[in-house]
C-alpha positions, 0 to 999 in steps of 0.5 A: 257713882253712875245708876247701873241697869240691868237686864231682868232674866225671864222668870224661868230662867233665873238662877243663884248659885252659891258655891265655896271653893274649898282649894281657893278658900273662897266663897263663889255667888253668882246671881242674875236676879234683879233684886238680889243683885241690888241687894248685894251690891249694898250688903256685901259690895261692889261684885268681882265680874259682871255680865253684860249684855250691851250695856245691862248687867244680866248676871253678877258674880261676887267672890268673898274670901273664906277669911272675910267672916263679918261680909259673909255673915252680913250676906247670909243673915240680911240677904234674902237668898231664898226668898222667903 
């Protein structure tokens, strides 16, 4: 696996945002924090789009299936979404 570099948002600028979309029975994360990005490369797996800017990854995008309880709740108990 080749060591991914990302590019850190200014701190007014950074955003997560975590939507479930009820229709498509999925639940959307989208986050373009450096930290919560590595964290949840390991938690919950590779993500299903990444944005880049040249070669850095600026924002990544993770779409988890409703069904898939056991990466959800890995994600919300050991994931450090707000920072606390």
């Amino acid at each position: 696996m080749k060591d991914k570099i990302y590019k850190e948002p200014l701190k007014s600028e950074e955003e997560t945002t975590i939507n479930v979309l009820y229709s498509e029975n999925v639940l959307s994360i989208y986050t373009n924090k450096v930290g919560l990005q590595k964290q949840l490369n390991k938690l919950i797996g590779e993500p299903t789009k990444e944005d880049k800017i040249k070669r850095s990854i600026a924002g990544s995008r993770w779409e988890i299936p409703l069904s898939d309880k056991t990466r959800i709740s890995r994600m919300v108990l050991k994931a450090n979404l707000f920072e606390l």
